[in-house]
C-alpha positions as CSV (number, residue, x, y, z in Angstrom):
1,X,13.5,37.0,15.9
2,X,17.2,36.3,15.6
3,X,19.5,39.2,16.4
4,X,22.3,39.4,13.2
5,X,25.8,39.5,15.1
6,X,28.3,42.5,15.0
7,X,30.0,40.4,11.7
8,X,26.2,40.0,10.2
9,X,25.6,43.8,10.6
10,X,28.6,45.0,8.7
11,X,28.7,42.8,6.1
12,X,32.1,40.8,6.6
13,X,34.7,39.7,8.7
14,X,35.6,42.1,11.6
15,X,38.8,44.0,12.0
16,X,41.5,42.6,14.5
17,X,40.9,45.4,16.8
18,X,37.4,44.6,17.2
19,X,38.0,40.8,17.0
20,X,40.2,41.0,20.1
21,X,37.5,42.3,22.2
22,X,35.8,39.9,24.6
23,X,32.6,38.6,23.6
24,X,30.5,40.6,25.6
25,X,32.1,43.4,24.1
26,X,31.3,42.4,20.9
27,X,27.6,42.2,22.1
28,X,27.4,45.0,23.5
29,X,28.3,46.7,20.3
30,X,26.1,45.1,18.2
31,X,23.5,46.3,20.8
32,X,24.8,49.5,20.0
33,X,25.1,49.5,16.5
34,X,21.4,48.3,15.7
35,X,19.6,50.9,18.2
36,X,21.8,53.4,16.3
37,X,20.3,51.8,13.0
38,X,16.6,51.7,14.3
39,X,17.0,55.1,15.3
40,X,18.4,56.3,11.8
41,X,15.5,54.7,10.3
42,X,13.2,56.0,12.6
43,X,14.2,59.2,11.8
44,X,14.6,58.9,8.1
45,X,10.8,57.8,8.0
46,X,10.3,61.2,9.9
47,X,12.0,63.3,7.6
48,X,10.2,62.2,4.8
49,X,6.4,62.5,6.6
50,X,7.6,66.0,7.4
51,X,8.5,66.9,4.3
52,X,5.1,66.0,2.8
53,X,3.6,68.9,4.3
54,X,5.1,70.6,1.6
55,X,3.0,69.1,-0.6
56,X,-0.6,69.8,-1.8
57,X,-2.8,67.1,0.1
58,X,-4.7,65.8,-2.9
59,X,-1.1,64.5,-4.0
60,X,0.4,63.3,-0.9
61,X,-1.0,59.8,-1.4
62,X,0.6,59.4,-5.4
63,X,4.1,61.3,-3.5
64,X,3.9,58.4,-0.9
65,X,3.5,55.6,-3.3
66,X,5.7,57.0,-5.5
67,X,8.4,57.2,-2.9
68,X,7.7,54.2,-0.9
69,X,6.6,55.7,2.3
């Protein structure tokens, strides 16, 4: 799989700031960026299993679909 560049990730062109810094940099921030991102979503998908356990078990499975989990 392809990894999306720093530009990719945030949807445009990059500020100057960021643009001035040497490619490695740049790499190493995407790095960054998309481990942040897995984790987010990793944690997101968490949340929302925990927070089933508030609801009845004979529902869980209609709450799931219903909410795309």
């Amino acid at each position: 799989m392809a990894e999306r560049t720093l530009a990719e990730q945030l949807g445009g062109p990059l500020p100057e700031g960021i643009q001035a810094l040497p490619e490695d940099a740049r790499q190493d921030l995407a790095a960054a960026l998309r481990d942040a991102r897995h984790r987010q979503a990793k944690a997101l998908a968490q949340a929302g299993e925990d927070g089933l356990k508030y609801v009845p078990a004979l529902l869980r499975g209609a709450v799931r679909k219903a909410v795309g989990l």
